[in-house]
N, C-alpha and C positions, 0 to 999 in steps of 0.2 A: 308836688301836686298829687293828691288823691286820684284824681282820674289816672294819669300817667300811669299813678302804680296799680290803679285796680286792669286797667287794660294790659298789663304786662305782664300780671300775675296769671291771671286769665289766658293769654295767650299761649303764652308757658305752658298752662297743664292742659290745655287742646292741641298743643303741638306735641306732648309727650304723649298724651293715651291716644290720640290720632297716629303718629308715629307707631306704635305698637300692633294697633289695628293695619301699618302698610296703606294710610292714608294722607292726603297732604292735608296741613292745618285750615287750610281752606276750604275743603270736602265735607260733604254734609257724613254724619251716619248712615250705612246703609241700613236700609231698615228690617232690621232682624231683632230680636228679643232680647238675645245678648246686647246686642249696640244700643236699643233702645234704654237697658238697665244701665251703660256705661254713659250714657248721654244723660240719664238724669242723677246720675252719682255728679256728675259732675256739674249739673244743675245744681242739684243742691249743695255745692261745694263751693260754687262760683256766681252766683244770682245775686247773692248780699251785695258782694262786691261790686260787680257791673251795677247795680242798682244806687250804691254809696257814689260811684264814680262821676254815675249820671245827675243824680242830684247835684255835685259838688261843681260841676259843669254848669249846669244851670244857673247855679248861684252866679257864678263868674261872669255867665253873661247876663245875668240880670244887671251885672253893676258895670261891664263893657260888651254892650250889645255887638263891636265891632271887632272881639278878640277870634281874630280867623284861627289862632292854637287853637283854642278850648273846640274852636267849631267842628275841627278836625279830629281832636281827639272823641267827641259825643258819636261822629259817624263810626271812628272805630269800638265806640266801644255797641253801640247799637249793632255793629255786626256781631260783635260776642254774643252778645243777646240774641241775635237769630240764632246763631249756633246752636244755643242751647235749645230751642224751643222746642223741644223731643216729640218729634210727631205730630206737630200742630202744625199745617201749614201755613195755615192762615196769619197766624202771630209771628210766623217767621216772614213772608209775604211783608205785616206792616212795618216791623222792623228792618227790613230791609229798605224798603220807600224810605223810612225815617233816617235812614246810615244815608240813604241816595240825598235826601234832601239838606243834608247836613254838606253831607258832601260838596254838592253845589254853593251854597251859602258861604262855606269859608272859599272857594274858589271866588267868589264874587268878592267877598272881603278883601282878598289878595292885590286883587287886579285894582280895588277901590284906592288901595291902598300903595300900590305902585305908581298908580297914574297920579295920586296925590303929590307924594314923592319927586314924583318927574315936573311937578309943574310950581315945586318949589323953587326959589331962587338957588344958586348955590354958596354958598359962603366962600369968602374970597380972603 
């Protein structure tokens, strides 16, 4: 799956130039000139991606609106995406909402989908 591997490639090289920096891959950049110039190398190294991942996600749930993966995998990758948003907060802010709202959704998916589960008969 496209997504899968854009969010793995992605995490990857934020976990390597964060690493370098002595930061954890979940850490924003602090914001200094240098950091900002390595946040947007790696914007423009990884946005394509995160971007192909997200469309392809999309697609998936256009044709199973109830696929809790795909749901899961668009929150992470909408977290790369704030990652990247080199000194904008604001776009980091929506993309976070949009990871949080994903987030929820395939949790909701889960539970829909367990309680279904459970209220099936069992085969005997």
């Amino acid at each position: 799956m496209l997504s899968v591997i854009a969010w793995s490639e992605t995490y990857k090289a934020a976990a390597e130039t964060k690493a370098r920096l002595g930061l954890q891959v979940d850490n924003q950049y602090p914001e200094t000139p240098a950091n900002r110039e390595i946040c947007q190398q790696q914007q423009n190294a990884n946005m394509a991606k995160i971007g192909a991942g997200i469309d392809a996600i999309e697609e998936a749930l256009r044709l199973r609106p109830d696929y809790e993966d795909a749901m899961a995998y668009l929150n992470l990758l909408y977290r790369r995406k704030a990652d990247l948003e080199c000194a904008n907060a604001s776009a980091r802010a929506a993309d976070v909402r949009i990871a949080d709202e994903w987030s929820d959704k395939a949790m909701a998916a889960r539970k829909t989908k367990v309680r279904n589960m459970e209220q099936q008969p069992s085969a005997q």
